[in-house]
N, CA, C and O atoms as a Tinker XYZ file with bonds, in Angstrom:
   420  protein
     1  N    -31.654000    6.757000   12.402000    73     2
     2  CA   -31.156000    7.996000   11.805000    64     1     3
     3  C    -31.207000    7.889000   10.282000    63     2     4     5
     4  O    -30.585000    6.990000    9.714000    81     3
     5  N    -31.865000    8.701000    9.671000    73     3     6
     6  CA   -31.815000    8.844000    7.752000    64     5     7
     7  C    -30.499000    9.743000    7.683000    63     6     8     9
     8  O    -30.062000   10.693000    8.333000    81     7
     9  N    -29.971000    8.810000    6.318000    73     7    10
    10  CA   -28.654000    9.286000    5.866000    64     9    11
    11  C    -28.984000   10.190000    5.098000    63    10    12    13
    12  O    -30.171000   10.205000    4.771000    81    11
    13  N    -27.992000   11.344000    4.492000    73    11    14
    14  CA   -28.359000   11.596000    3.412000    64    13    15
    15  C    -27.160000   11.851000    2.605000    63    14    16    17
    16  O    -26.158000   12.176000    3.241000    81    15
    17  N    -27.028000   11.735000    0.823000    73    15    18
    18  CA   -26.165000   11.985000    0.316000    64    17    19
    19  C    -25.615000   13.178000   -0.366000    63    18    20    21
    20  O    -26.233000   13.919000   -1.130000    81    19
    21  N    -24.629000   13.255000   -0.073000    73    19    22
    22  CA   -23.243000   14.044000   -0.417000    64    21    23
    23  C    -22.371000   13.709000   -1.499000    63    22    24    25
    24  O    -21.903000   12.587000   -1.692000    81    23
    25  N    -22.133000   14.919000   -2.331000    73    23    26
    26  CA   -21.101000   14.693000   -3.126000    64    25    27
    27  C    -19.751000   15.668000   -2.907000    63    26    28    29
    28  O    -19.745000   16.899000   -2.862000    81    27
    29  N    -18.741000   14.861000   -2.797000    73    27    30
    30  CA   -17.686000   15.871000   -3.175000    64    29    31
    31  C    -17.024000   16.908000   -4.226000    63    30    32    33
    32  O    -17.119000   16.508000   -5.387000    81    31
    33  N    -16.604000   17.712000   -4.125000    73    31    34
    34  CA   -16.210000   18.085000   -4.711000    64    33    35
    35  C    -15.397000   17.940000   -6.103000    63    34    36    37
    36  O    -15.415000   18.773000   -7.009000    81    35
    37  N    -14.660000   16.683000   -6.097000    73    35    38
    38  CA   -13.949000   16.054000   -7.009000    64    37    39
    39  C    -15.067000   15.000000   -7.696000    63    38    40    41
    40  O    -14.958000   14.646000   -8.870000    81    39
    41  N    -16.056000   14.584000   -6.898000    73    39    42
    42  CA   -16.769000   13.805000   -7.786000    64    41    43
    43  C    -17.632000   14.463000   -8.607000    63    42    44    45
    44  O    -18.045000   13.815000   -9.569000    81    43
    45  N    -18.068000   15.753000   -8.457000    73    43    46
    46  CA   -18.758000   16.954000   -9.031000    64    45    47
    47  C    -18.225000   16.736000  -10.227000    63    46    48    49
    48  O    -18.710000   16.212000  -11.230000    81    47
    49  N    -16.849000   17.333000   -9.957000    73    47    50
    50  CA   -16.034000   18.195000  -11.099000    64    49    51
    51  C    -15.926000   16.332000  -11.957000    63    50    52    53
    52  O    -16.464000   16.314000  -13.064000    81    51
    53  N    -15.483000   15.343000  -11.625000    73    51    54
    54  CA   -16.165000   13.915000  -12.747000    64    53    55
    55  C    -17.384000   14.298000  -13.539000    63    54    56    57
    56  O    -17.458000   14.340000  -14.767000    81    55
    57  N    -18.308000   14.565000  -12.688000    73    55    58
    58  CA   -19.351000   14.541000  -13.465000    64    57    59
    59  C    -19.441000   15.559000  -14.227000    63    58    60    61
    60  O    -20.219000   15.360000  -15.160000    81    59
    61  N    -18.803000   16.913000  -14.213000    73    59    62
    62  CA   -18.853000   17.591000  -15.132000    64    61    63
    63  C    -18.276000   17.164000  -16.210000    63    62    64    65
    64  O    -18.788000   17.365000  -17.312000    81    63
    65  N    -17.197000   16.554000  -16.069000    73    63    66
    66  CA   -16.558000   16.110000  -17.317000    64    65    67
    67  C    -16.805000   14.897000  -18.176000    63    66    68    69
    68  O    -16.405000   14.779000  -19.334000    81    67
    69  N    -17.541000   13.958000  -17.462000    73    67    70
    70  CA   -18.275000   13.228000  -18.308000    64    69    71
    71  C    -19.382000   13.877000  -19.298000    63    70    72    73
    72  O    -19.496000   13.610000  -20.494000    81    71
    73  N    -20.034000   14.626000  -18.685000    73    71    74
    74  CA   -21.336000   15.869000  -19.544000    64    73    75
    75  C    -20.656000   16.316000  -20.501000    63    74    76    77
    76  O    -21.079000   16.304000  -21.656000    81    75
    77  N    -19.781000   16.666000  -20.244000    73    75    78
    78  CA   -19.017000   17.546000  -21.458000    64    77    79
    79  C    -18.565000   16.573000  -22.593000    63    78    80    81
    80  O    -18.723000   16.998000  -23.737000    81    79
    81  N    -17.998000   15.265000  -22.433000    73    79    82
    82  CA   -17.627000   14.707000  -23.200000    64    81    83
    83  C    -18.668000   14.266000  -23.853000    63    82    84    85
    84  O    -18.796000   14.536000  -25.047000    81    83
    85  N    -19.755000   13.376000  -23.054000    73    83    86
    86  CA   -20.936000   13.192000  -23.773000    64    85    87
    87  C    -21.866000   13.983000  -24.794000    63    86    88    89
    88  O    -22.700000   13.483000  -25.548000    81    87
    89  N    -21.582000   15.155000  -24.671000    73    87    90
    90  CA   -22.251000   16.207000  -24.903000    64    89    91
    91  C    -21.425000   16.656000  -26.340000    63    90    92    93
    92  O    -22.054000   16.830000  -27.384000    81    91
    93  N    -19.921000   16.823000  -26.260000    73    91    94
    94  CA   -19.465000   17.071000  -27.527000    64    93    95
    95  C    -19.470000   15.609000  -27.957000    63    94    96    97
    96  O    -20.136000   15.730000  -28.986000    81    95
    97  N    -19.148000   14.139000  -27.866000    73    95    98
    98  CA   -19.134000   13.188000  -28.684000    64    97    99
    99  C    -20.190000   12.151000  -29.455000    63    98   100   101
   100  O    -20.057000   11.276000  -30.310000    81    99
   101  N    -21.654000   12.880000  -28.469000    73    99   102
   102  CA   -22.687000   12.177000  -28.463000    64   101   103
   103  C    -23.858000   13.591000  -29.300000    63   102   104   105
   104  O    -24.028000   14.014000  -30.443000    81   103
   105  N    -24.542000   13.954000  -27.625000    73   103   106
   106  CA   -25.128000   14.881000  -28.260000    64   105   107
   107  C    -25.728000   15.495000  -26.440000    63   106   108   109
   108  O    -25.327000   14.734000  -25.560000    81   107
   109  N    -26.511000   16.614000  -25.958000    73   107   110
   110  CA   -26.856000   16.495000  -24.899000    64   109   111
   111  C    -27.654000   15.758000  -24.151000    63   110   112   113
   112  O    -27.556000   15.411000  -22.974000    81   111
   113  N    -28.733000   15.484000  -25.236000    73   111   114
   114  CA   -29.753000   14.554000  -24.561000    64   113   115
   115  C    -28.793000   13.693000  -23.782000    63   114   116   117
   116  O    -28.702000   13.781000  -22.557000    81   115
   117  N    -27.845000   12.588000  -24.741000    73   115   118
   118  CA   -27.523000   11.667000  -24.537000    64   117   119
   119  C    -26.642000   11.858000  -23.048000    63   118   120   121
   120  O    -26.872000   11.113000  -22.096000    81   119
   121  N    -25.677000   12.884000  -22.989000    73   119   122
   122  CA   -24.509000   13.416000  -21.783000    64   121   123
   123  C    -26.174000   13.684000  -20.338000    63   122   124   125
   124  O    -25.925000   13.089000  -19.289000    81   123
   125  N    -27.248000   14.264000  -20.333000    73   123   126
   126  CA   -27.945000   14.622000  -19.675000    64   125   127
   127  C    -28.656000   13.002000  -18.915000    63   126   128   129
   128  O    -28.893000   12.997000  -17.707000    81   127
   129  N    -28.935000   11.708000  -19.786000    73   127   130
   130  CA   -29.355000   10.980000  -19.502000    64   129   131
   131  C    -28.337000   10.150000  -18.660000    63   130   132   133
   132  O    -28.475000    9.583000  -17.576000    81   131
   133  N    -27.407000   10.245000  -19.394000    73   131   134
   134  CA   -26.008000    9.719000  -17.884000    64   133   135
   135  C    -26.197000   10.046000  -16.958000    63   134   136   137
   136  O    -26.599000    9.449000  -15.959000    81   135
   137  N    -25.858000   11.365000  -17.182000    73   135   138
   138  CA   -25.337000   12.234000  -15.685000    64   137   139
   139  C    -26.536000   12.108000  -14.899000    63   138   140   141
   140  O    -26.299000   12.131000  -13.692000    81   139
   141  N    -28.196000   11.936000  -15.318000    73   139   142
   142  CA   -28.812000   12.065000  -14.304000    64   141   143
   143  C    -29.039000   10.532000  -13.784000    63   142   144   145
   144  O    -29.586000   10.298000  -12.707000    81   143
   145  N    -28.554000    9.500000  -14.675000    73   143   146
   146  CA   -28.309000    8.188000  -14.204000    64   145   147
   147  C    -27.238000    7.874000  -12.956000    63   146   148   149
   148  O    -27.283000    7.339000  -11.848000    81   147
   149  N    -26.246000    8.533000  -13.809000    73   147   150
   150  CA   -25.338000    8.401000  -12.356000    64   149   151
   151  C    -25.972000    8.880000  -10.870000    63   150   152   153
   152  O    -26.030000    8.248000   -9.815000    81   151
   153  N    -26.438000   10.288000  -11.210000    73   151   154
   154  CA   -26.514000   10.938000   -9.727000    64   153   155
   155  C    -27.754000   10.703000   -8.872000    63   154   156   157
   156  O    -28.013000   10.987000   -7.703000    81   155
   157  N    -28.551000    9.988000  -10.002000    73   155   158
   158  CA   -29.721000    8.887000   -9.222000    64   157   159
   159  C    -29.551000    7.416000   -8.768000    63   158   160   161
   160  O    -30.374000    6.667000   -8.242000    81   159
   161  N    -28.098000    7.180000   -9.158000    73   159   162
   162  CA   -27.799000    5.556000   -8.621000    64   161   163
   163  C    -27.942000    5.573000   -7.177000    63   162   164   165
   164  O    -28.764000    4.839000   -6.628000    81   163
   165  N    -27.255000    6.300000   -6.580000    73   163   166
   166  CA   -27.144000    6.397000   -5.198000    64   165   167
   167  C    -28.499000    6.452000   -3.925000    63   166   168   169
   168  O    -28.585000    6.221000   -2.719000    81   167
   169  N    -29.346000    6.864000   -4.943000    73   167   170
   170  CA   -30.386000    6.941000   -3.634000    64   169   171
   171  C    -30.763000    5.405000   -3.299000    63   170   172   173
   172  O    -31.383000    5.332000   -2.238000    81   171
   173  N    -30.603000    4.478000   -3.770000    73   171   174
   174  CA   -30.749000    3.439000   -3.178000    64   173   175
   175  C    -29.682000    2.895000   -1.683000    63   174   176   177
   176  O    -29.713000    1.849000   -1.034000    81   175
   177  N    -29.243000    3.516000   -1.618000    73   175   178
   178  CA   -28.096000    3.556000   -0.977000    64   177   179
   179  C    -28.781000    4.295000    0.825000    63   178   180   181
   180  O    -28.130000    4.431000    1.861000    81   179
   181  N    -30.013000    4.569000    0.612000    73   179   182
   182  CA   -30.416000    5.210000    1.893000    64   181   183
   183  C    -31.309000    4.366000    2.522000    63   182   184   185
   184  O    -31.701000    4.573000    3.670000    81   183
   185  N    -31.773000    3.117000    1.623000    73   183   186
   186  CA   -32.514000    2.479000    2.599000    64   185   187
   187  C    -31.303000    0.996000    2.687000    63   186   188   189
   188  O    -31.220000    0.400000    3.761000    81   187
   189  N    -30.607000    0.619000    1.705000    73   187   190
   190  CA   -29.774000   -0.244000    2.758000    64   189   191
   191  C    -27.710000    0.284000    2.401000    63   190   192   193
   192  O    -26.995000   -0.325000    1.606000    81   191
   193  N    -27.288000    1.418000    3.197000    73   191   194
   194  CA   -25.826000    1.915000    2.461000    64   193   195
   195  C    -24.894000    0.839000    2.368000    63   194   196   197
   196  O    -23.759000    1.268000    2.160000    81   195
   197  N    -24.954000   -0.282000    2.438000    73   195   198
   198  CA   -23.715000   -1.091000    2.412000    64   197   199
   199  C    -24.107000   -2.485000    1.400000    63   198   200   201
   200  O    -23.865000   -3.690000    1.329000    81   199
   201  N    -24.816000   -1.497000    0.751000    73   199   202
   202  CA   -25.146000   -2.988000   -0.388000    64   201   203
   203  C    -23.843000   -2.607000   -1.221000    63   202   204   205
   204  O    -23.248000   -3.596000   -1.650000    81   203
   205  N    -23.245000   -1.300000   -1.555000    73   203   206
   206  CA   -22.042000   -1.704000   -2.661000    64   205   207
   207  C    -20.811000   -2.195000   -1.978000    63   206   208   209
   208  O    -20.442000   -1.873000   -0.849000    81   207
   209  N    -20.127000   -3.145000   -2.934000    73   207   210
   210  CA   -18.810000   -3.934000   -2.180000    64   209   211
   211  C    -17.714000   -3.203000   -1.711000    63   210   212   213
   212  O    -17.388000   -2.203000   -2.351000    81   211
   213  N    -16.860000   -3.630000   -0.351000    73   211   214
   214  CA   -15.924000   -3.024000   -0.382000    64   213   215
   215  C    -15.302000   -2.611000   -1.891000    63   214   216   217
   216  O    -15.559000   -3.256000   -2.907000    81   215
   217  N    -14.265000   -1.185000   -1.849000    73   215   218
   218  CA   -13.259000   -0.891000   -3.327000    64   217   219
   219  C    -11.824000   -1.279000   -2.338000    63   218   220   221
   220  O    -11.298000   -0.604000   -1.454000    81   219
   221  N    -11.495000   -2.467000   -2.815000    73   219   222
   222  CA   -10.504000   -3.305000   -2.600000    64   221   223
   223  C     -9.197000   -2.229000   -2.728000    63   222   224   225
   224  O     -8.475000   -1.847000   -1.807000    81   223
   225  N     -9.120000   -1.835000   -4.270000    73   223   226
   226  CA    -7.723000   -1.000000   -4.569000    64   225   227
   227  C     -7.377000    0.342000   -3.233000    63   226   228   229
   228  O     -6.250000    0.764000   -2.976000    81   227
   229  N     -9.093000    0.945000   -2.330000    73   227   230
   230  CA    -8.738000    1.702000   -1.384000    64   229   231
   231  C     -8.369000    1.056000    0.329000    63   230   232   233
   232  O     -8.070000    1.602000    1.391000    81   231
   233  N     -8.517000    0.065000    0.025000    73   231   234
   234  CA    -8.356000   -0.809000    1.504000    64   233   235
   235  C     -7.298000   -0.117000    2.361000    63   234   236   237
   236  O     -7.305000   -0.295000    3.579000    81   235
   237  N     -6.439000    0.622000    1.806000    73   235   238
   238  CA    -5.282000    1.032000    2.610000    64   237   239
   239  C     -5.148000    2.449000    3.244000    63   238   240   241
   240  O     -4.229000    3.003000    3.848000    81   239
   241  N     -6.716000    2.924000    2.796000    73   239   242
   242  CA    -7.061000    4.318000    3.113000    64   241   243
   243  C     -7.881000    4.444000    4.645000    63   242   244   245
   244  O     -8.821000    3.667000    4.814000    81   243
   245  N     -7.550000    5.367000    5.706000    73   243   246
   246  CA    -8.526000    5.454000    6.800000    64   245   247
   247  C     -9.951000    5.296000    6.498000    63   246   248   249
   248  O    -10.561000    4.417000    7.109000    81   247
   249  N    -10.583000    6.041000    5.620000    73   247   250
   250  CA   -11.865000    6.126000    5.274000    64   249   251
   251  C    -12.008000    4.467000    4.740000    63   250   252   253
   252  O    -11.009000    4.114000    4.114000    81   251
   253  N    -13.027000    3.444000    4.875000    73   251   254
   254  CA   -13.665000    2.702000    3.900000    64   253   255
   255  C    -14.694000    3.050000    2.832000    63   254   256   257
   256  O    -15.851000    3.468000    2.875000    81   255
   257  N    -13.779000    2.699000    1.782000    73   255   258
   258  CA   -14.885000    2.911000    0.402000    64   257   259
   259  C    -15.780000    1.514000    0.348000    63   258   260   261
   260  O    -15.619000    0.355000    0.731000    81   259
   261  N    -16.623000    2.128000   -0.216000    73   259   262
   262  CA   -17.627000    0.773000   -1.151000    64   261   263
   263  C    -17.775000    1.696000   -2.555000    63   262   264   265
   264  O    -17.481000    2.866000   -2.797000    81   263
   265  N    -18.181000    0.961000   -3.109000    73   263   266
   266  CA   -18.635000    1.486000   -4.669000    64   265   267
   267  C    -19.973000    0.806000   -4.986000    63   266   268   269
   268  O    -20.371000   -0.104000   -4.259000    81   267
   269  N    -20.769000    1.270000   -6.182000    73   267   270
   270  CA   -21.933000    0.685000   -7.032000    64   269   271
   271  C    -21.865000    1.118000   -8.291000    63   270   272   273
   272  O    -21.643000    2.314000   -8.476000    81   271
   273  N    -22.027000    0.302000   -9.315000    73   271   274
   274  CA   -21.990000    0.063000  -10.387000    64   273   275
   275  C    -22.999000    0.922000  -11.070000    63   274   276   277
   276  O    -24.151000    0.798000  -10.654000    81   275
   277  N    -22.749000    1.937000  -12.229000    73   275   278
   278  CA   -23.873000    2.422000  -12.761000    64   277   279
   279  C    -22.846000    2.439000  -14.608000    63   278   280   281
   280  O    -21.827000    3.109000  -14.774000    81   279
   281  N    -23.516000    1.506000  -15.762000    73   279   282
   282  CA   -23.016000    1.777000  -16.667000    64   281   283
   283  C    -21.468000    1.281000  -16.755000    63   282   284   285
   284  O    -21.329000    0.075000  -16.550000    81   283
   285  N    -20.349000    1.976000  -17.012000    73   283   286
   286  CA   -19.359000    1.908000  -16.947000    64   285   287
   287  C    -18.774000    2.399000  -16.354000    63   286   288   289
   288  O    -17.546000    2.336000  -16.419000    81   287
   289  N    -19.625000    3.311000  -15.266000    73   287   290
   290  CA   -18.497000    3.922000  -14.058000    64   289   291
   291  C    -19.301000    3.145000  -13.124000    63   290   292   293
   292  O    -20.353000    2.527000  -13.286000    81   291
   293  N    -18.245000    3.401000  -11.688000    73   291   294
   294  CA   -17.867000    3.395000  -10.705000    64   293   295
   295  C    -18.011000    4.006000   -9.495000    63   294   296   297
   296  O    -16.994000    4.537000   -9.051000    81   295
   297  N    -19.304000    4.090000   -8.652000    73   295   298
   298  CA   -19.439000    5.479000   -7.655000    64   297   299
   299  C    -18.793000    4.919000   -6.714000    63   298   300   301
   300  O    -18.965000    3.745000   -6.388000    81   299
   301  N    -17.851000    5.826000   -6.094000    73   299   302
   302  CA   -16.997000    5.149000   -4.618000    64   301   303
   303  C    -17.708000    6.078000   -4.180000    63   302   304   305
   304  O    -18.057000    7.165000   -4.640000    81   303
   305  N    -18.000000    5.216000   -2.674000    73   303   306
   306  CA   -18.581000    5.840000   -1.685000    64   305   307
   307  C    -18.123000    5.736000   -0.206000    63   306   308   309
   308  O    -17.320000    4.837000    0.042000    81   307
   309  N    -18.507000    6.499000    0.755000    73   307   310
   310  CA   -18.417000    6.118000    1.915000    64   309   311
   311  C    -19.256000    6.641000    2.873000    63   310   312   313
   312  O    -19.745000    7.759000    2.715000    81   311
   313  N    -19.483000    5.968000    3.851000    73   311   314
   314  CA   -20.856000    6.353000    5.149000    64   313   315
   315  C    -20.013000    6.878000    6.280000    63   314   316   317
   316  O    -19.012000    6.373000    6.789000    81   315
   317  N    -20.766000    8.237000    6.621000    73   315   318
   318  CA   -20.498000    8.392000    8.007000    64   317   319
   319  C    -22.036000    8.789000    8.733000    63   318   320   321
   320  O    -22.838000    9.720000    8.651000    81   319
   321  N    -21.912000    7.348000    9.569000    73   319   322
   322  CA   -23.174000    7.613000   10.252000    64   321   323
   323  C    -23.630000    8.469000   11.552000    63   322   324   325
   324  O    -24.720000    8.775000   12.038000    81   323
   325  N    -22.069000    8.743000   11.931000    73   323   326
   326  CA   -22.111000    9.927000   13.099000    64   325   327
   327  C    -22.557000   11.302000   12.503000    63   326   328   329
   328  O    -23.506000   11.956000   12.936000    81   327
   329  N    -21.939000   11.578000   11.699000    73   327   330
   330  CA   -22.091000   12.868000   10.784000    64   329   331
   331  C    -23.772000   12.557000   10.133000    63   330   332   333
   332  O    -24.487000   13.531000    9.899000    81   331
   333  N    -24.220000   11.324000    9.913000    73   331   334
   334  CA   -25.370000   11.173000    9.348000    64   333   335
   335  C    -25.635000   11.366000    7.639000    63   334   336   337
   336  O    -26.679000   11.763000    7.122000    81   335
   337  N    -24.491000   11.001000    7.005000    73   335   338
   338  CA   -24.618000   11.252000    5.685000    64   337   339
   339  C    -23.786000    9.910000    4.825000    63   338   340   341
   340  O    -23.265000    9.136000    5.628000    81   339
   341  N    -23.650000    9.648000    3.835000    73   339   342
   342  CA   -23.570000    9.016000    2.479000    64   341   343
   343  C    -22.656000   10.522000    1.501000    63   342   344   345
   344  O    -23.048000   11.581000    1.010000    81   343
   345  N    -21.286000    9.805000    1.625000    73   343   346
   346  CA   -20.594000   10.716000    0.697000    64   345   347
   347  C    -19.854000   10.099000   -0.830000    63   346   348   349
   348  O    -18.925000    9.311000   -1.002000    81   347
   349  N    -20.707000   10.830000   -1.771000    73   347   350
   350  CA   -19.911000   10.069000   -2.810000    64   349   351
   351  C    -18.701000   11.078000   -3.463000    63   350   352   353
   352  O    -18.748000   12.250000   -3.836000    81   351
   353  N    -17.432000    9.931000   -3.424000    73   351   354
   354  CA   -16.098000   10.749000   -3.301000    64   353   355
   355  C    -15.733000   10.935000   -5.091000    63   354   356   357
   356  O    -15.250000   11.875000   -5.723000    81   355
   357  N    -16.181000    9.679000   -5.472000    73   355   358
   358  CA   -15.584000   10.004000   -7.127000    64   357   359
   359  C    -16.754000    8.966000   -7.735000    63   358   360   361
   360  O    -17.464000    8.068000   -7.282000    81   359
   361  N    -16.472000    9.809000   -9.409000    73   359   362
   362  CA   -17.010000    8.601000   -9.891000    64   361   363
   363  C    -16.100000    8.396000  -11.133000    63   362   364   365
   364  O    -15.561000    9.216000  -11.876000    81   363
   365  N    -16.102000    6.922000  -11.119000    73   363   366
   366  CA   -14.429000    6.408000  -12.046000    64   365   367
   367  C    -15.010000    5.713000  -12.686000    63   366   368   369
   368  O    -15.980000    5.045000  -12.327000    81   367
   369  N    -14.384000    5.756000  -14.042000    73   367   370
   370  CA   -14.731000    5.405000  -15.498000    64   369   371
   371  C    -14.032000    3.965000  -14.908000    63   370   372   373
   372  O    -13.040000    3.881000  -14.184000    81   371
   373  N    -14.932000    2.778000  -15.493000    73   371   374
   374  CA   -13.994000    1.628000  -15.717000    64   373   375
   375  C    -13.088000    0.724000  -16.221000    63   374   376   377
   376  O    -12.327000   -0.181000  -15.880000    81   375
   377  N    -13.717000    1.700000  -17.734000    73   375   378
   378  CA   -12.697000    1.364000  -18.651000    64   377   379
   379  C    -11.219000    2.059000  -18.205000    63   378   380   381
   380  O    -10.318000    1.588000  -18.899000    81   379
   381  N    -10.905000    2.708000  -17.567000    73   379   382
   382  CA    -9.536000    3.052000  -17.283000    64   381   383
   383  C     -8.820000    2.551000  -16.782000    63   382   384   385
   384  O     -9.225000    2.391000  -15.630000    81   383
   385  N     -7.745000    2.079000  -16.931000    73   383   386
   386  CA    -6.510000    1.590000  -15.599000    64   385   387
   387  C     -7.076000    1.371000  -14.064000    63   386   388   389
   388  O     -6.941000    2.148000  -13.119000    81   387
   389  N     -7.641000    0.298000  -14.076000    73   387   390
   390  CA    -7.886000    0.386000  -12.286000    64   389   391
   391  C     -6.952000    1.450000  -10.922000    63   390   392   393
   392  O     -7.298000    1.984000   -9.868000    81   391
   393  N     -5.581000    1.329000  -11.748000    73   391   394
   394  CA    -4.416000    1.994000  -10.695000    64   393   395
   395  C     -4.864000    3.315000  -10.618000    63   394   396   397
   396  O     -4.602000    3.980000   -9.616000    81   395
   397  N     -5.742000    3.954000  -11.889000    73   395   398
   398  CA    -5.621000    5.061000  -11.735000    64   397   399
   399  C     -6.373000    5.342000  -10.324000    63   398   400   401
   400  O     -6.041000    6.158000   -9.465000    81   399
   401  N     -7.652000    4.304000  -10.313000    73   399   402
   402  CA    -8.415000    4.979000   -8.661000    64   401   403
   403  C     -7.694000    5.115000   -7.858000    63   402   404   405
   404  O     -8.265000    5.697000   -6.936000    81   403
   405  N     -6.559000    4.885000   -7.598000    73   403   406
   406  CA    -6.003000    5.216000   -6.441000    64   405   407
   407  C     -4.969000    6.601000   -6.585000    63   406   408   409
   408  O     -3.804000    6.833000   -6.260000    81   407
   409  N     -5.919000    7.273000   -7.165000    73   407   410
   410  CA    -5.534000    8.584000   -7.008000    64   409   411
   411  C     -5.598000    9.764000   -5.871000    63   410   412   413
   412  O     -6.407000    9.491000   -4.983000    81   411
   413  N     -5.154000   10.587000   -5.762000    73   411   414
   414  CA    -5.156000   11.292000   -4.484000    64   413   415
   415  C     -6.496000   11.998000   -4.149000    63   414   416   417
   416  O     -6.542000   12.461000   -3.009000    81   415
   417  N     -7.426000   12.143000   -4.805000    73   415   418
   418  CA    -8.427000   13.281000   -4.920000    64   417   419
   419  C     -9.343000   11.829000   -4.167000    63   418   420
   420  O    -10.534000   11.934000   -3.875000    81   419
C-alpha cells in the first residue's frame, strides 16, 4: 500500500507563521526557501515512514509520534497505515522550550 502525506491543520497554520516571520525579518525569497524545505522534508518518509525517531515528550499520547529534523524545526509525525496516509501534525521550532510540544493542538 503507498502512503501518502497529510498535513494538519495546526501544522498548516505553523507554517504560515514561520513565512510570515521569515518574510518580515529576512526577506521572501528567504521565508519561501524554508517553507518549501520544510514541506519537502517529508516525502522521504514514503519510501521508508519510520526512519524519524520516536518524539519521546508525546509517548503518553494514543497516537505515536515520530519526528524528522529539517533546519531548526521539528516535523512530528504520525502513520496510519489503515487509513493509508502519513500525517504531519506540527512543525516545532527547536529552539523553544521542549515543554512547549506538548501542547494540545
Amino acid at each position: 500500500m503507498t502512503l501518502k502525506i497529510i498535513w494538519s491543520e495546526f501544522a498548516e497554520t505553523q507554517l504560515d507563521e514561520i513565512y510570515e516571520y521569515y518574510e518580515k525579518k529576512a526577506s521572501s525569497n528567504v521565508a519561501k526557501k524554508l517553507v518549501k524545505g520544510i514541506i519537502n522534508e517529508p516525502i522521504k518518509l514514503l519510501n521508508t515512514p519510520k526512519i524519524g525517531q520516536k518524539e519521546e515528550l508525546l509517548q503518553q499520547r494514543k497516537i505515536n509520534y515520530r519526528y524528522l529534523i529539517y533546519k531548526n524545526y521539528k516535523l512530528i509525525y504520525s502513520i496510519d497505515t489503515e487509513k493509508g496516509f502519513i500525517k504531519i501534525a506540527d512543525v516545532f521550532d527547536t529552539r523553544q522550550n521542549p515543554i512547549k510540544i506538548e501542547r494540545t493542538e
